[in-house]
C-alpha positions as a Markdown table, in Angstrom:
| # | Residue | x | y | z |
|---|---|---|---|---|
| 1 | Unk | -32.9 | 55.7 | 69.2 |
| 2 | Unk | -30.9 | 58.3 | 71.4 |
| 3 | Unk | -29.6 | 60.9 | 69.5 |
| 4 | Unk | -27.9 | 62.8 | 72.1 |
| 5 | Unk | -24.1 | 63.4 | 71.3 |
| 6 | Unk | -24.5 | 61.7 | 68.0 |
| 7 | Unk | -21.4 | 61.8 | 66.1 |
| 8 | Unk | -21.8 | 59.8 | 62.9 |
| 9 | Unk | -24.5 | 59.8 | 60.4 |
| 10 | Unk | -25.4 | 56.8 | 58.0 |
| 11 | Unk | -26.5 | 57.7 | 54.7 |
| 12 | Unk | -29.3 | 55.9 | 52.7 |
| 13 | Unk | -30.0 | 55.3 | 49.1 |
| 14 | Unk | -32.7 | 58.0 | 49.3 |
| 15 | Unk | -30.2 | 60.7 | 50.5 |
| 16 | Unk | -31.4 | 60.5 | 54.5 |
| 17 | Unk | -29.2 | 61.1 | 57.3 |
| 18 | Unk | -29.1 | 59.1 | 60.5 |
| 19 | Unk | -27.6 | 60.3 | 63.3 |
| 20 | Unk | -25.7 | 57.2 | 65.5 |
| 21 | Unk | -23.5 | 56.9 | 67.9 |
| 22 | Unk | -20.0 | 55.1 | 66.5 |
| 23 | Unk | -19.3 | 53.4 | 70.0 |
| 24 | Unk | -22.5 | 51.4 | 69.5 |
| 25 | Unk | -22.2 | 50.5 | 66.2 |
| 26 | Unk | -18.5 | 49.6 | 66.8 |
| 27 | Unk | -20.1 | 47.2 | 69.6 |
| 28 | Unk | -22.4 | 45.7 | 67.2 |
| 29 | Unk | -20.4 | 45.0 | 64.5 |
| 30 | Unk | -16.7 | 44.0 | 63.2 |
| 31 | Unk | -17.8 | 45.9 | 59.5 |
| 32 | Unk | -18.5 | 48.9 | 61.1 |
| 33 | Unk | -15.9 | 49.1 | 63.4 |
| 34 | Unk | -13.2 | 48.9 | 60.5 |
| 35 | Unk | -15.2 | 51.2 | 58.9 |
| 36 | Unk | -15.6 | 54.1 | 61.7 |
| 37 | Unk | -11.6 | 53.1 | 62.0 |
| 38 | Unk | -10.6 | 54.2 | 58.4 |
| 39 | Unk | -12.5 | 57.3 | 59.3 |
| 40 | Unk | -11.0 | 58.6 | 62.7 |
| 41 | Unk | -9.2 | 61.5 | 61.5 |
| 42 | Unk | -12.3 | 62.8 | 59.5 |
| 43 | Unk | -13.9 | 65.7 | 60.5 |
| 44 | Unk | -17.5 | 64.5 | 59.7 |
| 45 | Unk | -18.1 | 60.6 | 59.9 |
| 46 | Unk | -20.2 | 59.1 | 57.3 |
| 47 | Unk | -21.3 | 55.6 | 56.7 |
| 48 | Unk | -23.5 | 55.0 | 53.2 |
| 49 | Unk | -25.7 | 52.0 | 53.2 |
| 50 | Unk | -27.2 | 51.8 | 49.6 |
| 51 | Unk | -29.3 | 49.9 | 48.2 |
| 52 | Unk | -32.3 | 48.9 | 50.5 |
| 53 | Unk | -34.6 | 51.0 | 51.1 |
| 54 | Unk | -34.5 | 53.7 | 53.4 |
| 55 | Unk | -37.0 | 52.3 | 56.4 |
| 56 | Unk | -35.3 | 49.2 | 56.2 |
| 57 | Unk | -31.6 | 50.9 | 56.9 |
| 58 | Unk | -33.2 | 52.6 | 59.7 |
| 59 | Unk | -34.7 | 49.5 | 61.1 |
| 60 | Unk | -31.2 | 48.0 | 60.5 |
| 61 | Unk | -29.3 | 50.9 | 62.6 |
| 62 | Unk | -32.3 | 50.7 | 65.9 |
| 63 | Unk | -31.7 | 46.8 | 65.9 |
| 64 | Unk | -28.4 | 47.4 | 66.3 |
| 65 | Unk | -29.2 | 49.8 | 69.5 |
| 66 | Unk | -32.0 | 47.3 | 70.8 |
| 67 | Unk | -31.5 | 44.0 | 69.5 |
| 68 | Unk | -34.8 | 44.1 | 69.0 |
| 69 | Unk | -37.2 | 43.8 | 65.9 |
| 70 | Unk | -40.9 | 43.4 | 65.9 |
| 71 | Unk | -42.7 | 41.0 | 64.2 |
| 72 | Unk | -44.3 | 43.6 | 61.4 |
| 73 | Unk | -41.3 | 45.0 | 60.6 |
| 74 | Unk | -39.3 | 41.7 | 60.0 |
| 75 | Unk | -42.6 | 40.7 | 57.7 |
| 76 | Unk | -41.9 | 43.9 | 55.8 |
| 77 | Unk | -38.2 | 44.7 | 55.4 |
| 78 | Unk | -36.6 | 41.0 | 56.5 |
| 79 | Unk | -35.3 | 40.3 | 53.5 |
| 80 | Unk | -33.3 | 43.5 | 53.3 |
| 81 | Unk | -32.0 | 43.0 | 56.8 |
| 82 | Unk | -30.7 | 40.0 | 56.1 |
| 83 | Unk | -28.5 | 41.1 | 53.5 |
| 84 | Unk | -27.5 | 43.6 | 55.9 |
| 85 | Unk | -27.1 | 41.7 | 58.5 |
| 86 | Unk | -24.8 | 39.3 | 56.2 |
| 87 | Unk | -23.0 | 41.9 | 55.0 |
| 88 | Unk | -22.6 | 43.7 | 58.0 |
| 89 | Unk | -21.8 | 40.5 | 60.3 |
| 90 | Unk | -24.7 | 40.7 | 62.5 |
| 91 | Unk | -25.0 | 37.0 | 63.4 |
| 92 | Unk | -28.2 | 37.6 | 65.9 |
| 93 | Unk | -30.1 | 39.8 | 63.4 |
| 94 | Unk | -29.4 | 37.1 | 60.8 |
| 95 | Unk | -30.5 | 33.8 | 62.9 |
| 96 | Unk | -33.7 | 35.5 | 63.3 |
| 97 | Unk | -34.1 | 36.9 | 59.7 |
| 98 | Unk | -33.4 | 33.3 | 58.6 |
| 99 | Unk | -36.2 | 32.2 | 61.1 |
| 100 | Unk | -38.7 | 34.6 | 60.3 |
| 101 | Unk | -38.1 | 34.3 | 56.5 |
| 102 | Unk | -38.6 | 30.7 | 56.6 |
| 103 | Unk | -42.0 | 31.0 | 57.6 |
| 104 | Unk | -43.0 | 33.6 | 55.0 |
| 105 | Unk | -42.2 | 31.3 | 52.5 |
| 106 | Unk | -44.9 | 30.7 | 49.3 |
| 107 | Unk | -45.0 | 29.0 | 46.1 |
| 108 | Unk | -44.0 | 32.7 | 44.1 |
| 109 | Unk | -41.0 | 33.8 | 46.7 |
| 110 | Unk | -39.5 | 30.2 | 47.3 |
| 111 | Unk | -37.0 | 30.8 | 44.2 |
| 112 | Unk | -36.0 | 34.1 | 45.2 |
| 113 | Unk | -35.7 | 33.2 | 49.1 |
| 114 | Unk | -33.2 | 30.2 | 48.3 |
| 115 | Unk | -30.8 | 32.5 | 45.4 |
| 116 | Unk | -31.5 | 34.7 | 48.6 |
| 117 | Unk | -30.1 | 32.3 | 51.1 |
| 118 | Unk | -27.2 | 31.2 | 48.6 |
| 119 | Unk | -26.3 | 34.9 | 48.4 |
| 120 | Unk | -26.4 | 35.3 | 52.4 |
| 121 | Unk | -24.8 | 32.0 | 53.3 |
| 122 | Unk | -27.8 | 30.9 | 55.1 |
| 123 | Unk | -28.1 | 27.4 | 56.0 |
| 124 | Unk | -31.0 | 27.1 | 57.9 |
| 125 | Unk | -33.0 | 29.1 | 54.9 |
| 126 | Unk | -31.7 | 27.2 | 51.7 |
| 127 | Unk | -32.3 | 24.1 | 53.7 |
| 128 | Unk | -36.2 | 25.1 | 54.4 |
| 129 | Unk | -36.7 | 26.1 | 50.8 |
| 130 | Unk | -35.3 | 22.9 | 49.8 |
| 131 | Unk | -37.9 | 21.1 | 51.7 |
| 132 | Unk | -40.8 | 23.6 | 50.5 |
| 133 | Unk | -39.4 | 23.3 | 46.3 |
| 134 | Unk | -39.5 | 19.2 | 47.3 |
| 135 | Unk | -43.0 | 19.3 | 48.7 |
| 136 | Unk | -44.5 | 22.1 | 46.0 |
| 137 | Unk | -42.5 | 20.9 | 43.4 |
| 138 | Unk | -45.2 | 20.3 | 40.7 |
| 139 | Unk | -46.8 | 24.3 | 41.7 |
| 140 | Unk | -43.1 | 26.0 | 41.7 |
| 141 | Unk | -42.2 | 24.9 | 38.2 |
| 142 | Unk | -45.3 | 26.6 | 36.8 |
| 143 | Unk | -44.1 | 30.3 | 38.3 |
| 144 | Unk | -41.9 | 32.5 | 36.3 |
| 145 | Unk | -39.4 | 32.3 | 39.0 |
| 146 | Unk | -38.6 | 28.9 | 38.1 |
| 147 | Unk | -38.9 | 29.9 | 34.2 |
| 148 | Unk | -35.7 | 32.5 | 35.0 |
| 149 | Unk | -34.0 | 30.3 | 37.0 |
| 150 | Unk | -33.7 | 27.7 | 34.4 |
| 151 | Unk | -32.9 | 30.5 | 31.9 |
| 152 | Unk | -30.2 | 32.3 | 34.3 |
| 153 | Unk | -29.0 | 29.8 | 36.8 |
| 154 | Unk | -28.6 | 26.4 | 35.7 |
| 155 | Unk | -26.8 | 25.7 | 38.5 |
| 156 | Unk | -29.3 | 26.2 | 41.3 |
| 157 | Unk | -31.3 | 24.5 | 39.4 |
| 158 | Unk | -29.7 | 21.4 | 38.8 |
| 159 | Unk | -29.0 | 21.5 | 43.0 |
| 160 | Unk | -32.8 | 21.3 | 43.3 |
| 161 | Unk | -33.4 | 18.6 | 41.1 |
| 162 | Unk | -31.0 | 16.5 | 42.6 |
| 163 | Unk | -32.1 | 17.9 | 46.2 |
| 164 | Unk | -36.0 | 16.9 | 45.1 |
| 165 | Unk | -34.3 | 13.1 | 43.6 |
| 166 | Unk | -32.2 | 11.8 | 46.5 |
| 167 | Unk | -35.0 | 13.2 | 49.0 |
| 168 | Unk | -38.0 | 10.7 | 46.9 |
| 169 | Unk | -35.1 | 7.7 | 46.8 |
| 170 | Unk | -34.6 | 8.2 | 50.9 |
| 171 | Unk | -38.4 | 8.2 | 51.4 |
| 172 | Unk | -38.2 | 5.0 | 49.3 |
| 173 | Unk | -35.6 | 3.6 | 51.5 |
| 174 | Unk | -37.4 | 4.8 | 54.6 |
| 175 | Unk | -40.4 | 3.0 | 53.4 |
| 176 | Unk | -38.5 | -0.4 | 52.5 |
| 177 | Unk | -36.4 | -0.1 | 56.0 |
| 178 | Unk | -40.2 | 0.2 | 58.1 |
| 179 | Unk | -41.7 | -2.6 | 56.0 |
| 180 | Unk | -38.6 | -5.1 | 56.7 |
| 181 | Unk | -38.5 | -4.0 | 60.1 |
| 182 | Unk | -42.4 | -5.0 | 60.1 |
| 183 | Unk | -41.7 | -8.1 | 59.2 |
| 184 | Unk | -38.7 | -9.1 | 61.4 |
| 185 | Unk | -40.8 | -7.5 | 64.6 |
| 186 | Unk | -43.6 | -10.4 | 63.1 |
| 187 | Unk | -41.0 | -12.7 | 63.2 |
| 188 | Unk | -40.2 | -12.4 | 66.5 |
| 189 | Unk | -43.7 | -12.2 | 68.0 |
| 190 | Unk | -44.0 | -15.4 | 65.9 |
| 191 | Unk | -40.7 | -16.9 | 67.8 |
| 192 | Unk | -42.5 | -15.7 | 71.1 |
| 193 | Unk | -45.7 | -17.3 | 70.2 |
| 194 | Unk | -44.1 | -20.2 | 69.0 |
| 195 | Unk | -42.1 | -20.9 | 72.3 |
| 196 | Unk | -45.3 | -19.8 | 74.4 |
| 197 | Unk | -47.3 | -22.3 | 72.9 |
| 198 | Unk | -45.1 | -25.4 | 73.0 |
| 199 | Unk | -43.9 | -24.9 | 76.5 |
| 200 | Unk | -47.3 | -23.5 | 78.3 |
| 201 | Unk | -50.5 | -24.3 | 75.7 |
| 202 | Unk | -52.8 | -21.7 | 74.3 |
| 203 | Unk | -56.3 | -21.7 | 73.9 |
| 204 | Unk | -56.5 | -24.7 | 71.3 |
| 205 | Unk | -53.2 | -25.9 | 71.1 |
| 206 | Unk | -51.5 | -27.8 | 74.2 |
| 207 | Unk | -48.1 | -27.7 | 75.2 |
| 208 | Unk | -45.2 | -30.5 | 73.5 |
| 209 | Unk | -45.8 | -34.3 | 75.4 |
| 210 | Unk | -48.3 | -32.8 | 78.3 |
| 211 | Unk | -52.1 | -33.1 | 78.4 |
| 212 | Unk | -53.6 | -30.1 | 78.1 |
| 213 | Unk | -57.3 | -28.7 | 78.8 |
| 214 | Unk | -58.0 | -25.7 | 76.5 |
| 215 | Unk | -60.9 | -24.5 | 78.6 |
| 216 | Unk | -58.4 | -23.6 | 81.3 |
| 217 | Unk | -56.2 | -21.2 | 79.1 |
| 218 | Unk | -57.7 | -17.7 | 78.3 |
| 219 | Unk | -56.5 | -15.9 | 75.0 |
| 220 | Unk | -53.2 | -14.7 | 75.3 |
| 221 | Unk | -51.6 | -10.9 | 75.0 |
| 222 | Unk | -50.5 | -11.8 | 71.0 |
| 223 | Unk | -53.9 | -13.2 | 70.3 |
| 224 | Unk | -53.7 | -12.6 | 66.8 |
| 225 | Unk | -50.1 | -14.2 | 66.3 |
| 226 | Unk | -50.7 | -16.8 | 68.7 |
| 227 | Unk | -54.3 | -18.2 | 67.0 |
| 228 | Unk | -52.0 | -17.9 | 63.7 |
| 229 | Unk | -50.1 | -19.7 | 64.5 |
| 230 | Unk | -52.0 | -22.6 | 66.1 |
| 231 | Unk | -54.1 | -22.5 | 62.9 |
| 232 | Unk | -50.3 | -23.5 | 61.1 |
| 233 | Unk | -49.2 | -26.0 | 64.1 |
| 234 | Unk | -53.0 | -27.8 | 63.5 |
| 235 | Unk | -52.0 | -28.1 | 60.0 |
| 236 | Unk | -48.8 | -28.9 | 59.7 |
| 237 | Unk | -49.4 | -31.8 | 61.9 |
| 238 | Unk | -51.9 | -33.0 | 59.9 |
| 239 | Unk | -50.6 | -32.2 | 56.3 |
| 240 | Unk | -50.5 | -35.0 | 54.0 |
| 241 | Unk | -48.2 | -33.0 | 51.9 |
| 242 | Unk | -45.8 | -31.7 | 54.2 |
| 243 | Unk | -43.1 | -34.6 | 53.2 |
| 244 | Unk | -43.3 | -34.1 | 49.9 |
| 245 | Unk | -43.1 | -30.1 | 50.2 |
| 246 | Unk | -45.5 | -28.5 | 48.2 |
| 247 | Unk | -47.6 | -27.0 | 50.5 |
| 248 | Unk | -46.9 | -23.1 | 51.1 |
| 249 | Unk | -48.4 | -23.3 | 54.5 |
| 250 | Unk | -45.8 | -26.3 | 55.6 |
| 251 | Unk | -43.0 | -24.3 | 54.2 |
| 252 | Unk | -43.5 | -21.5 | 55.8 |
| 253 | Unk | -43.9 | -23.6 | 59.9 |
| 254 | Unk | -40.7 | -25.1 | 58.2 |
| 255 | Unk | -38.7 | -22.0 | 58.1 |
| 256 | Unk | -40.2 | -20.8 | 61.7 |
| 257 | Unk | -38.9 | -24.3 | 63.1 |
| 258 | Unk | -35.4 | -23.7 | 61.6 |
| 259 | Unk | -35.5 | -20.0 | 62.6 |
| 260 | Unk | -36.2 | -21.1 | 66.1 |
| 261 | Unk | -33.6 | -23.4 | 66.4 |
| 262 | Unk | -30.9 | -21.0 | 64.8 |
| 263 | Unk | -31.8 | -18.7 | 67.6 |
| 264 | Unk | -32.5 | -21.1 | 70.1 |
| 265 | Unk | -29.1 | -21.1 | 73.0 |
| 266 | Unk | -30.9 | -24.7 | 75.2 |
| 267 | Unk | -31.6 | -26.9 | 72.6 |
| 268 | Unk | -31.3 | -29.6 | 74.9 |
| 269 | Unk | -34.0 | -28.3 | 77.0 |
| 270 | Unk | -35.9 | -26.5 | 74.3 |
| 271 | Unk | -39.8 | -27.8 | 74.1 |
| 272 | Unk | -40.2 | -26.8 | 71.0 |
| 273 | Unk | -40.4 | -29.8 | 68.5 |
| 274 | Unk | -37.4 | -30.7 | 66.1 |
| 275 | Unk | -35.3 | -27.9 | 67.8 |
| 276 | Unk | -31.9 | -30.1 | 68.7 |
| 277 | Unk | -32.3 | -31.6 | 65.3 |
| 278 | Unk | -32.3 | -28.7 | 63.5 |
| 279 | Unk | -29.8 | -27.0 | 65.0 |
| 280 | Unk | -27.4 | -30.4 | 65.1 |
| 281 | Unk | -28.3 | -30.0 | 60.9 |
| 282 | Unk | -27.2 | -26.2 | 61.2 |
| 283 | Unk | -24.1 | -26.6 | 62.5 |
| 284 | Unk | -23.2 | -29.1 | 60.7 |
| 285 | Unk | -24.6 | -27.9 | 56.9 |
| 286 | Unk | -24.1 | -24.4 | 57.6 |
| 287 | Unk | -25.9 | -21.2 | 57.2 |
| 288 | Unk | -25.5 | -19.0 | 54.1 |
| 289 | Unk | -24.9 | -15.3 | 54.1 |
| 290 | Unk | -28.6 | -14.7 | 53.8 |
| 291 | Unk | -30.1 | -16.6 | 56.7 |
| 292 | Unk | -27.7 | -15.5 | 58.6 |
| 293 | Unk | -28.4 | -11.9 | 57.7 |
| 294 | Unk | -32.3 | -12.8 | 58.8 |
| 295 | Unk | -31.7 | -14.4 | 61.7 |
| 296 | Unk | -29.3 | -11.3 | 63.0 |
| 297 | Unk | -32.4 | -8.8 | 62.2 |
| 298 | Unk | -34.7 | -11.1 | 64.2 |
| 299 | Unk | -32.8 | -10.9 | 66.8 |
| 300 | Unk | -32.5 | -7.3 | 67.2 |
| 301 | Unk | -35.9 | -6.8 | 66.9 |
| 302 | Unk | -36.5 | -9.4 | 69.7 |
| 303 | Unk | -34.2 | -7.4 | 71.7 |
| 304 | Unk | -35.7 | -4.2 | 70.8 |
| 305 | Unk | -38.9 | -5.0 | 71.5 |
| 306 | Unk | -37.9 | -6.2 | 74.9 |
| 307 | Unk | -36.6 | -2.7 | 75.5 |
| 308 | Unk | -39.2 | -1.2 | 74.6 |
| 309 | Unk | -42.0 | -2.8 | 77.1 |
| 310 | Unk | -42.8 | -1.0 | 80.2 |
| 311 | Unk | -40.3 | -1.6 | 82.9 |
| 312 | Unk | -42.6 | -3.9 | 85.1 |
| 313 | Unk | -43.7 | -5.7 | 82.2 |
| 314 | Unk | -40.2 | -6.7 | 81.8 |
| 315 | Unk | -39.1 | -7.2 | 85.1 |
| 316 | Unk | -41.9 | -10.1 | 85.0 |
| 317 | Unk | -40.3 | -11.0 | 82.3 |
| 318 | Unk | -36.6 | -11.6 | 83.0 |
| 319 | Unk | -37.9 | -13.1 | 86.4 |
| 320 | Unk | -40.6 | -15.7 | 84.1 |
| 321 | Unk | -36.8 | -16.5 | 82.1 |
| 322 | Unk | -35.1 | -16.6 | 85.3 |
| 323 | Unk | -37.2 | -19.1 | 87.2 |
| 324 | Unk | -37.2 | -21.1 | 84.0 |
| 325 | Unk | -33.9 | -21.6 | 84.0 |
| 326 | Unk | -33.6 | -22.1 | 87.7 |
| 327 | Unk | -35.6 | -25.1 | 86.9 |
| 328 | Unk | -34.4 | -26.5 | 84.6 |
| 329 | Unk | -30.8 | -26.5 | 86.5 |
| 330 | Unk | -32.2 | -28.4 | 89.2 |
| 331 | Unk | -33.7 | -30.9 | 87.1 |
| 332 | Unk | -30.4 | -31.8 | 85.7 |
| 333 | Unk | -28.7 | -31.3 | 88.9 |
């Protein structure tokens, strides 16, 4: 620090004088501004910061000068410049006290640091604790920090529960959200499949009304899907039970067929079997809220996973739909 023409001196707790220069602390902060304002007409300018110790005012004062801080020195006196730099409305010194305090934290400080970060109005900090009480939860309550902050802050304490409660039910929903999402991202590979196999063939089932030689067709991209499902197609068409509808296996090509044809936009020209007929017996029954719901999901994650190829994988695909549709125009042209 310069001390040439020094012409205020901060006082600490222990009784030390610092010599500093009142245009640069004016420049640093509003607090001290007002302060060196009151005192203009004093012969000797004096500023007392009490209450931290002595190294750490003086740390406090050189940041000021240098905006800078080393890495030691905010493991050792961080926690006092951030009340100094709250109280003092440093905004710099605080974002990196905040920062740097946030990795120092352990399963005895945690308590203080968040009454800490309450006291300082620090965000970022009472948020990281937060996380770190959620994820040590069990450890923390064992510490006598969290023994005197149920005794003296019941408050805080009820925050943290609640904090630790609606973080578990949003992992919960998180969880339920990826295994639906699962499940309508099968659901389209299955309407993919489904459509791949009654319009082109795959390996042991042929396309609808053509001949079809299975040593011609190699395994397809959705191998496991696609010999699933032609597994379910072999027995369906076979299933002595499927009328009377108590096989689980029937039920289940059942509702593929119907969610087909409730997505399906060329019934006419679909290949798919039953496909008119089941969407003639849509519209005219209706859909409850439910299905409908379903069917929506599906096809957003059919739409999301065609965003999600690579872009030439789904050039080829838009030009596959496009030809395909050029086609069948000029067959019923």
């Amino acid at each position: 620090m310069n001390m040439f023409a020094s012409d205020v001196d901060i006082i600490t707790s222990a009784g030390r004088r610092i010599p500093a220069h009142s245009n640069v602390l004016a420049a640093a902060s509003t607090v001290l501004e007002s302060v060196l304002v009151c005192q203009q007409r004093s012969f000797e300018k004096k500023i007392q910061i009490l209450g931290v110790p002595c190294g750490s005012v003086y740390v406090f004062v050189q940041f000021l000068y240098s905006f800078k801080c080393t890495k030691d020195q905010m493991e050792k006196h961080g926690i006092h410049l951030l009340a100094l730099s709250h109280v003092y409305l440093v905004p710099c010194l605080k974002h990196r006290c905040t920062k740097a305090l946030a990795e120092q934290l352990t399963i005895e400080n945690v308590i203080d640091m968040i009454q800490l970060a309450r006291l300082c109005d620090a965000p970022h900090l009472y948020l990281k604790c937060m996380k770190f009480l959620r994820s040590n939860f069990s450890k923390v309550k064992k510490t006598e920090g969290w023994k005197f902050l149920q005794r003296h802050d019941p408050l805080l304490e009820l925050e943290i529960l609640q904090f630790t409660d609606e973080a578990e039910l949003r992992k919960k929903r998180r969880r339920r959200h990826t295994r639906e999402q699962n499940l309508y991202l099968q659901l389209s590979e299955g309407m993919d499949c489904l459509e791949h196999i009654c319009r082109e063939g795959c390996t042991s089932v042929g396309p609808y009304d053509e001949e079809y030689s299975c040593q011609k067709k190699l395994p397809c991209s959705k191998f496991d899907t696609c010999q699933g499902l032609q597994l379910l197609i072999t027995h369906f068409s076979t299933c002595k039970k499927r009328v009377k509808g108590s096989c689980s296996q029937c039920k289940r090509m059942w509702q593929l067929l119907r969610l087909h044809a409730s997505i399906c936009d060329q019934p006419d020209d679909c290949r798919v079997p039953l496909c008119r007929e089941l969407k003639q017996k849509l519209e005219k029954g209706g859909d409850d809220e439910l299905w409908k719901s379903l069917v929506r999901k599906v096809v957003s994650a059919r739409a999301m996973t065609f965003l999600s190829m690579p872009k030439r994988k789904r050039e080829e695909e838009e030009s596959r739909l496009n030809l395909r549709d050029h086609q069948i125009r000029r067959f019923l042209d």
